[in-house]
LUMVEXTI-454179 format. One record per residue (C-alpha): x, y, z; residue in one letter. Coordinates in Angstrom, 2 decimals. Each point is the difference from the previous one (the first is absolute). Example, Ala and Ser with C-alpha at 12.3 -4.5 7.8 and 13.67 -1.06 7.14 Angstrom:
<sites>
px: 12.30, py: -4.50, pz: 7.80, aa: A
px: 1.37, py: 3.44, pz: -0.66, aa: S
</sites>
This chain:
<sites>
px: -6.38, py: -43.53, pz: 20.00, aa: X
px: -1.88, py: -3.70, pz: 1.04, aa: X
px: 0.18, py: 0.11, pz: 3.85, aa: X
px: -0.90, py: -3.66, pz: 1.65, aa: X
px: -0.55, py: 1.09, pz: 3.94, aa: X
px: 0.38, py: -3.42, pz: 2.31, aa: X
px: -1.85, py: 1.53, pz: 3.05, aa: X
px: 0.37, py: -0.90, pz: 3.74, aa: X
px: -2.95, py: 0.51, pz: 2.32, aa: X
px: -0.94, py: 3.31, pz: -1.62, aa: X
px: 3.62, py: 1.03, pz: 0.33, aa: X
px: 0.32, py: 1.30, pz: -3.76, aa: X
px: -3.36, py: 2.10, pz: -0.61, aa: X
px: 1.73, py: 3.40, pz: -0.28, aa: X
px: 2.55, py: -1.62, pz: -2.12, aa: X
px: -2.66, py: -1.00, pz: -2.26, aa: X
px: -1.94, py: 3.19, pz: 0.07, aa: X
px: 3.13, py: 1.80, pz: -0.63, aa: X
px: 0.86, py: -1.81, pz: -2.74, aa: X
px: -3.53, py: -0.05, pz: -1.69, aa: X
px: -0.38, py: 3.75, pz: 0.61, aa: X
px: 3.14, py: 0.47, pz: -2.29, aa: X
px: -1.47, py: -1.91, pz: -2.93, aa: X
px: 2.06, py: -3.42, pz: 0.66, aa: X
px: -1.81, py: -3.09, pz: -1.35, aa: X
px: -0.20, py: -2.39, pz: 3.33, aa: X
px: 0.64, py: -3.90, pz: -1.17, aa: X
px: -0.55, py: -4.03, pz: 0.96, aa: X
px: 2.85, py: -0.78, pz: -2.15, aa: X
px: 2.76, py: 1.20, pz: -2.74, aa: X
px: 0.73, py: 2.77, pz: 2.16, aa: X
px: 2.77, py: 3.23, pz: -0.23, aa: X
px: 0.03, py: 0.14, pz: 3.90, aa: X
px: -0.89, py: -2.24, pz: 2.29, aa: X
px: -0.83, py: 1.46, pz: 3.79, aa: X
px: 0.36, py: -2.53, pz: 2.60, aa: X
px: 0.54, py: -0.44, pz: 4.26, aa: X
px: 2.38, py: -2.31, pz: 0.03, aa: X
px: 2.34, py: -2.79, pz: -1.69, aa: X
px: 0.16, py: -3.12, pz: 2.68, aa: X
px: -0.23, py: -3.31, pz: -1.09, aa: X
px: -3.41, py: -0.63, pz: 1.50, aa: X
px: -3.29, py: 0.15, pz: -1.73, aa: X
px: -0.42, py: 1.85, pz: -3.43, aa: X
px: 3.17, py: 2.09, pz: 0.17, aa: X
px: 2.88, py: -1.38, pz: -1.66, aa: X
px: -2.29, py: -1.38, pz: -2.69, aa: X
px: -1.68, py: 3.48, pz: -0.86, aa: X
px: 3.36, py: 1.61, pz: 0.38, aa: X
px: 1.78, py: -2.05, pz: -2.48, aa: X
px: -3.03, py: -0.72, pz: -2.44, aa: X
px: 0.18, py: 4.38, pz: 0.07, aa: X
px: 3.23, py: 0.10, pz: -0.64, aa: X
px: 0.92, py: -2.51, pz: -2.89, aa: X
px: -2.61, py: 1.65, pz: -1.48, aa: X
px: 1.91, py: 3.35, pz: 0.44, aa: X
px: -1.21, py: 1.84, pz: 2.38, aa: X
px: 1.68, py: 2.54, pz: 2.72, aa: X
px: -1.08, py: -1.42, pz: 3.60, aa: X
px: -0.43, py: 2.25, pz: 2.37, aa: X
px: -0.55, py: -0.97, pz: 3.74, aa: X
px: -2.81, py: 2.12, pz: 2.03, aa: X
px: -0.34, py: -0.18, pz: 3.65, aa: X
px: -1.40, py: -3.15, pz: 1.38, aa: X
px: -0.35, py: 1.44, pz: 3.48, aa: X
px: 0.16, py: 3.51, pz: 1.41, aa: X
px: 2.96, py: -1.17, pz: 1.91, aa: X
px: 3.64, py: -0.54, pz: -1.61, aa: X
px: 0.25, py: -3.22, pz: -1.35, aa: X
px: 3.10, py: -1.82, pz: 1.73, aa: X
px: -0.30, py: -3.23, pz: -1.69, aa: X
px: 2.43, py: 0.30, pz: -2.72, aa: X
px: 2.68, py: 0.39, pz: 2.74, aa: X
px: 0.38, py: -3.54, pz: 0.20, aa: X
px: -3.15, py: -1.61, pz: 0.29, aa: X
px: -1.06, py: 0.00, pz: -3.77, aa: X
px: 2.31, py: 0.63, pz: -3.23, aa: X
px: -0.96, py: 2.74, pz: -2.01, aa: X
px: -1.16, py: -0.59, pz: -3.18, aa: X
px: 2.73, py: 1.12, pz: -2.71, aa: X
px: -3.31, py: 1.03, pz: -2.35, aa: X
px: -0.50, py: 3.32, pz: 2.15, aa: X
px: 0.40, py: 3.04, pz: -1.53, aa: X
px: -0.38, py: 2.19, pz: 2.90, aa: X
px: -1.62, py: -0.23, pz: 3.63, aa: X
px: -2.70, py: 2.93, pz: 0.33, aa: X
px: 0.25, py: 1.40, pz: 3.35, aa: X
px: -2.53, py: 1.52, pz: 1.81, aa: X
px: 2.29, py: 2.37, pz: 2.61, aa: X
px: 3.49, py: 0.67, pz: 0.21, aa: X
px: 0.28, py: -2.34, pz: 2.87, aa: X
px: -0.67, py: -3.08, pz: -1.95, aa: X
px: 2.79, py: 0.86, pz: -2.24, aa: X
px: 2.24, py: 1.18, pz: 2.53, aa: X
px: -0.52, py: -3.38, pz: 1.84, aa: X
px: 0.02, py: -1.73, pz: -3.11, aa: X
px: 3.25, py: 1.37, pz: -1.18, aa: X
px: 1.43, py: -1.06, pz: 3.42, aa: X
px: -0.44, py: -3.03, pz: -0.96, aa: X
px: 1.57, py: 0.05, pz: -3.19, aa: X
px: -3.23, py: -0.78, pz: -2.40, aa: X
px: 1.32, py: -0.46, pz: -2.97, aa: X
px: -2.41, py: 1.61, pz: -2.29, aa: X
px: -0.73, py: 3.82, pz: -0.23, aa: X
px: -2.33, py: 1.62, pz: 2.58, aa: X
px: -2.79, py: 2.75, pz: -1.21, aa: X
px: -1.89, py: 2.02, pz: 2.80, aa: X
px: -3.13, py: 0.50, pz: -1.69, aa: X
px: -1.83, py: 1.32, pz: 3.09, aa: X
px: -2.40, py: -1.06, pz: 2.50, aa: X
px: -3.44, py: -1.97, pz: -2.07, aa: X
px: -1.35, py: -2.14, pz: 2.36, aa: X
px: -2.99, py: 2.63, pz: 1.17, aa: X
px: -0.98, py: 3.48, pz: 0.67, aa: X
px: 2.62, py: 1.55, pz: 2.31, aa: X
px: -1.16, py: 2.30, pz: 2.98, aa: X
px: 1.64, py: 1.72, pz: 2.27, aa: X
px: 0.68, py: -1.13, pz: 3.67, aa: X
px: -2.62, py: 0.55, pz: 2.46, aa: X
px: 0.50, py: -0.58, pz: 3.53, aa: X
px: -2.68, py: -1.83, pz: 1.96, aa: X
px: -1.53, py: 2.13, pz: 2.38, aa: X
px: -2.06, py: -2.98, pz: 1.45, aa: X
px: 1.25, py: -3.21, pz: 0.15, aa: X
px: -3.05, py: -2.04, pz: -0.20, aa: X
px: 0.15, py: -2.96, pz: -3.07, aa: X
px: 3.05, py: -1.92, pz: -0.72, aa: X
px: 1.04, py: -1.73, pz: -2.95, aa: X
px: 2.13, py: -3.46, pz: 0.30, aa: X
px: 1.47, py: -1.30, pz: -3.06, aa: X
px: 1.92, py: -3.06, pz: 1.27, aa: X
px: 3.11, py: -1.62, pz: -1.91, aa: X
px: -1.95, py: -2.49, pz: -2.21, aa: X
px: 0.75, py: -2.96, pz: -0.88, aa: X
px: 1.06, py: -1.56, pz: -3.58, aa: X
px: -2.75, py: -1.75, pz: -2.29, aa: X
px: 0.62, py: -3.59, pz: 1.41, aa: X
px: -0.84, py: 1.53, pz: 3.35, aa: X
px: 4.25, py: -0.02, pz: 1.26, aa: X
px: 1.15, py: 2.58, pz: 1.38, aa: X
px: 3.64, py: 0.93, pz: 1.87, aa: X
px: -0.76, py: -0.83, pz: 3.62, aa: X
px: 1.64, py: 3.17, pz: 1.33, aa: X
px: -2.71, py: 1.60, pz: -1.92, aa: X
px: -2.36, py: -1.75, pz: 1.37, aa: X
px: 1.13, py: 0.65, pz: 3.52, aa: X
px: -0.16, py: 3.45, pz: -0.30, aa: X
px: -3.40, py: 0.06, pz: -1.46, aa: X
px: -0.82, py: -1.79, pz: 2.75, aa: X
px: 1.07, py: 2.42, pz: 2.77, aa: X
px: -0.72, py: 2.95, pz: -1.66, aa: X
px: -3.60, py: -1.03, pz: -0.52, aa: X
px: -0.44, py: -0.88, pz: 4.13, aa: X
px: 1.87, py: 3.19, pz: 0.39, aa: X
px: -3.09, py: 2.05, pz: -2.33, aa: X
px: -3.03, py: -2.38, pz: 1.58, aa: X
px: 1.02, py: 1.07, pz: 3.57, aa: X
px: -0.07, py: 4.06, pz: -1.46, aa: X
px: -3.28, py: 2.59, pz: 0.39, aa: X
px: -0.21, py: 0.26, pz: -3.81, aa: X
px: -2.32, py: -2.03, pz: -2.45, aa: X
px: 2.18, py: -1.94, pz: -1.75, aa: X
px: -0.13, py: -1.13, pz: -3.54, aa: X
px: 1.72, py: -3.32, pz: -0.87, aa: X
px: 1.04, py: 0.64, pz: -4.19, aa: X
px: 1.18, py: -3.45, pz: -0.51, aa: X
px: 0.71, py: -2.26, pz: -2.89, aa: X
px: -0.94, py: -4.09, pz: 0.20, aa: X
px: -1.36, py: -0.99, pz: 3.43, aa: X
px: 0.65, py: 1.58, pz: 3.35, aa: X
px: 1.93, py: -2.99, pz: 1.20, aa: X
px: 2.38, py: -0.17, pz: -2.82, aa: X
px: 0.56, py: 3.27, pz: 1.46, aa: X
px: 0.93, py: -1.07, pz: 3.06, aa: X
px: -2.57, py: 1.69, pz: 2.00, aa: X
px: -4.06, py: -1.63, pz: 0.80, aa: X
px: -2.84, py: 2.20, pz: -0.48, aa: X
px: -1.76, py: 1.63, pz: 2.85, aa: X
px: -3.39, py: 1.69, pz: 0.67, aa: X
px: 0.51, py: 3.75, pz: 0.40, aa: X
px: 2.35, py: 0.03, pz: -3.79, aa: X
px: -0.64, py: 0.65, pz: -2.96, aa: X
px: 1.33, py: -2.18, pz: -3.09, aa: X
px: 0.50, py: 0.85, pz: -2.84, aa: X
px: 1.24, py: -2.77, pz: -2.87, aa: X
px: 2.22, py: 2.13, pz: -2.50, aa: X
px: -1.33, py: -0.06, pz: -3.59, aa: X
px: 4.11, py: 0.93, pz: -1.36, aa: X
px: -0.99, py: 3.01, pz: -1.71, aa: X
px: 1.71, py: 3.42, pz: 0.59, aa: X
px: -3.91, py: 1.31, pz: 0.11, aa: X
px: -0.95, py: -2.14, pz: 2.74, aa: X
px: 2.82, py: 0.90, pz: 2.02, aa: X
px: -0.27, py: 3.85, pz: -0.55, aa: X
px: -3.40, py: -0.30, pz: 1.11, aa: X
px: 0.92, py: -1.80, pz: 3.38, aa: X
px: 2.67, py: 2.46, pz: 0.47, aa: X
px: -2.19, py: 2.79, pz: -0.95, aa: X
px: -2.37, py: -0.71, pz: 2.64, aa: X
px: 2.67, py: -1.08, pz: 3.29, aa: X
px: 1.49, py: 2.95, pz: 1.93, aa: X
px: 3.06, py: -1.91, pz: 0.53, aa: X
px: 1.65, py: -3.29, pz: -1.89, aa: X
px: 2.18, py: -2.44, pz: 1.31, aa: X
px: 1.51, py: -2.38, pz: -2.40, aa: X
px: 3.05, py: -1.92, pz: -0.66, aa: X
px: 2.87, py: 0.91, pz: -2.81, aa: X
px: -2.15, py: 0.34, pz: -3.39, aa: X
px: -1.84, py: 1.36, pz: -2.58, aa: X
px: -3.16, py: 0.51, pz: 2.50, aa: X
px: 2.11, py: 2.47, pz: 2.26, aa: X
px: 1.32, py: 2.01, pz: -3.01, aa: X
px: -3.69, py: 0.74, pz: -0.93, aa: X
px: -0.92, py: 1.26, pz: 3.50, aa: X
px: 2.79, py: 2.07, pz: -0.52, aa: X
px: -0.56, py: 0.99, pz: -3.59, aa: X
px: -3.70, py: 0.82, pz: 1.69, aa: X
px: 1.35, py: 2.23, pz: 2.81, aa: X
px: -0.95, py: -2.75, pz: 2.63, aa: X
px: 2.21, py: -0.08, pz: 3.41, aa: X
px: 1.84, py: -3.28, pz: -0.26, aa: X
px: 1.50, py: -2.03, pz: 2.24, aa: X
px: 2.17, py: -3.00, pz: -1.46, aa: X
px: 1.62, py: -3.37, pz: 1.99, aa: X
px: 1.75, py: -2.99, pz: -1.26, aa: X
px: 3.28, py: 2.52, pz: -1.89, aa: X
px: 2.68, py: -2.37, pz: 1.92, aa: X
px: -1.63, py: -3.05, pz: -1.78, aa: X
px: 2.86, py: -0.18, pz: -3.34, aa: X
px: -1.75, py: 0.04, pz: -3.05, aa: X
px: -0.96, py: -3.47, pz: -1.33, aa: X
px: -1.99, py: -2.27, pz: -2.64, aa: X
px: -0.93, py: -3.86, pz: 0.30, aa: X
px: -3.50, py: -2.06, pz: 0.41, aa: X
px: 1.47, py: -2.18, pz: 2.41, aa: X
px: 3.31, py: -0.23, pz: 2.83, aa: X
px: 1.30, py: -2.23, pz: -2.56, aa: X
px: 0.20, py: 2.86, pz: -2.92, aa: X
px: 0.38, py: 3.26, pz: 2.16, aa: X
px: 2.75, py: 2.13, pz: -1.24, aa: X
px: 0.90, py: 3.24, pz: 1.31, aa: X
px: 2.10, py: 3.09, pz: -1.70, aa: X
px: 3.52, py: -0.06, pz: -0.34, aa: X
px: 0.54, py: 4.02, pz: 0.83, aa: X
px: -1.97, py: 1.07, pz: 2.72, aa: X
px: 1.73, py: 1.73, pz: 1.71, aa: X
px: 1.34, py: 2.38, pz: -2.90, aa: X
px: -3.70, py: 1.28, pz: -0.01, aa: X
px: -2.23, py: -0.50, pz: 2.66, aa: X
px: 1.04, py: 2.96, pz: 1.55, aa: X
px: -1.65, py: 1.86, pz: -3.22, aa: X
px: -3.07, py: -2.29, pz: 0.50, aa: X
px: -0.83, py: 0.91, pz: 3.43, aa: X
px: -3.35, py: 1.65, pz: 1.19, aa: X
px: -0.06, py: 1.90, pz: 3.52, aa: X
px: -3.21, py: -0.98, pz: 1.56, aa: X
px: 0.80, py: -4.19, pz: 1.14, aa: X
px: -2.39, py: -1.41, pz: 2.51, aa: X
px: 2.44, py: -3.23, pz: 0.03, aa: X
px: 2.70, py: 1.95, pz: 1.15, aa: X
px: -1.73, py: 1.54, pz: 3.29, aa: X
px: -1.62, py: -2.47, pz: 3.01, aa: X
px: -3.81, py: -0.71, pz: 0.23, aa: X
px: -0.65, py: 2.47, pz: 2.43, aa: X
px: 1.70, py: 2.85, pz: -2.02, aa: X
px: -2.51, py: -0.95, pz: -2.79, aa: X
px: -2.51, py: 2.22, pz: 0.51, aa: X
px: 2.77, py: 3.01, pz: -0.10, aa: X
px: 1.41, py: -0.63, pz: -3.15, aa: X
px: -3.26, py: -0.01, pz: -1.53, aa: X
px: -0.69, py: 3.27, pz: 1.23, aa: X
px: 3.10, py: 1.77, pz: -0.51, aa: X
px: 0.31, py: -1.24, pz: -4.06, aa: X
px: -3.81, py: 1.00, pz: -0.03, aa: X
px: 0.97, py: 3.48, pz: 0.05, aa: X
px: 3.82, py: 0.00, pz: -1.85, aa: X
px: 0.39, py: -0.73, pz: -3.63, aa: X
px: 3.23, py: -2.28, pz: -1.31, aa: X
px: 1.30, py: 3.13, pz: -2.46, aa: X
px: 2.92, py: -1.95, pz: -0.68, aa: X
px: -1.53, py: -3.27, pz: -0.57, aa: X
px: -2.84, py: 1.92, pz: -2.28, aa: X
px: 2.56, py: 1.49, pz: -2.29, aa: X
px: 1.83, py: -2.66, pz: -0.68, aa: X
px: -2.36, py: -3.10, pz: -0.81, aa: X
px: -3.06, py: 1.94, pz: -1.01, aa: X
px: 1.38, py: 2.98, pz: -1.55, aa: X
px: -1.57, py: 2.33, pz: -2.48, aa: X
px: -3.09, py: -1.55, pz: -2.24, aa: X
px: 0.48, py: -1.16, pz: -3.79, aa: X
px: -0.10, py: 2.68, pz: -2.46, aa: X
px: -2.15, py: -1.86, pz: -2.24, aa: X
px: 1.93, py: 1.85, pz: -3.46, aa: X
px: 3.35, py: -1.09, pz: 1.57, aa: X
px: -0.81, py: -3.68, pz: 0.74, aa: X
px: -1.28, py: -0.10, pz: -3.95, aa: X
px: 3.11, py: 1.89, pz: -1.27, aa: X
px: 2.21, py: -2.93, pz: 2.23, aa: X
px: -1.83, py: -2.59, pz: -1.41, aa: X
px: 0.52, py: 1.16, pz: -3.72, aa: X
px: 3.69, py: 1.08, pz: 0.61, aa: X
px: 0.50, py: -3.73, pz: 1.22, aa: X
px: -1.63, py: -1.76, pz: -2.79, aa: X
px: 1.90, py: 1.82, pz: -2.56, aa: X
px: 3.56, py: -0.37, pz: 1.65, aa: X
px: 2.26, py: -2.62, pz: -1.29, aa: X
px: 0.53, py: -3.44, pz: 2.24, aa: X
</sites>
């Protein structure tokens, strides 16, 4: 079977291994399957997507983030091209589903990295900060920014070394750069973040692929910013929000929220989610890790079924 892989920030490298392992011939063009994150109308995607498929090819979408992708509820139109979504816990699909996606949903397990089990921290000494970042023109939703904002005065005023994981400059942010912090540009790749994560004993970080990791690593976690409805735009002018929030966000919901709790209760929620892992939250968006043989046998099963 030709394979063509469109890969996202690293996003698809045990896709590809998978696939190469089981004797699939990985393609630039003229392909059987083509493996992709997404299907907006922005950059290369609708072009690759339709090139793939008048040539015909099964499209199959792969996660684009670690978190469930809420877009399609309103904000973009799926493609009709997809085949199948390939999700990597049952609570994408569940959430997904709520939403009424309109193509069939696969839980092919968690792929992003190496999962560990949870470890508490039993010294609270180096913090990680991944702040809500901001889109490639440098726009982000101002609520967003806010909150980065206050959570990051919140962090400088704590007894911990803090470590600023941020993507474009500080003050797209929302936040100026002190002495006394660390800062650390993001290079988008899931390595890069493990590594940061690997070496924090606690991460705080907004709704998003980073937080899944820390959890997918066994990291305490503490989330903010879960009122904020999910959202897409690169200006006021073009923000759009979901249509069905509140048919899911109860599913979406982590424990731990700084933003929920005042400034002087910081410090406590830090310590009490530093020793209690989010079961719940665990099992349902990181799951169980891809069986290599059963993401391969999906794969072929797909490409061989009739439209």
């Amino acid at each position: 079977m030709k394979i063509k892989i469109s890969d996202h920030q690293t996003k698809s490298e045990a896709l590809r291994r998978a696939l190469a392992q089981a004797g699939h011939e990985l393609v630039k063009s003229w392909p059987d399957v083509l493996l992709i994150d997404f299907d907006a109308p922005v950059a290369h995607y609708a072009k690759t997507i339709e090139q793939a498929y008048s040539e015909g090819a099964k499209v199959l979408l792969y996660s684009h983030g670690a978190p469930v992708i809420t877009a399609w509820d309103g904000v973009w139109e799926p493609s009709d091209n997809i085949t199948a979504y390939l999700a990597q816990s049952p609570g994408q699909k569940a959430v997904m589903e709520a939403y009424n996606y309109p193509h069939p949903v696969h839980v092919i397990g968690w792929h992003f990295c190496r999962l560990k089990k949870f470890a508490p921290a039993k010294k609270i000494e180096n913090i990680l900060f991944a702040p809500w970042h901001p889109h490639s023109n440098g726009w982000m939703i101002p609520q967003g920014k806010a909150l980065n904002a206050d959570i990051f005065r919140r962090l400088a005023e704590m007894p911990y070394h803090l470590t600023v994981r941020h993507v474009r400059a500080p003050h797209q942010n929302g936040f100026e750069q002190l002495d006394g912090i660390e800062y650390q540009p993001s290079d988008m790749t899931i390595d890069g973040a493990v590594r940061a994560i690997d070496a924090a004993d606690l991460v705080i970080t907004s709704p998003g692929t980073l937080a899944a990791l820390a959890v997918a690593r066994g990291k305490p976690l503490v989330m903010y910013g879960q009122d904020i409805c999910p959202h897409d735009g690169y200006s006021a002018e073009t923000l759009l929000y979901v249509n069905h929030w509140d048919q899911y966000k109860h599913l979406m919901r982590y424990p731990y929220d700084i933003s929920e709790t005042k400034p002087k209760a910081t410090q406590n929620i830090i310590e009490y989610a530093a020793q209690r892992e989010a079961e719940m939250w665990r099992a349902r968006f990181i799951g169980e890790p891809m069986s290599n043989a059963a993401f391969v046998r999906l794969v072929e099963e797909l490409c061989k079924a009739t439209p």
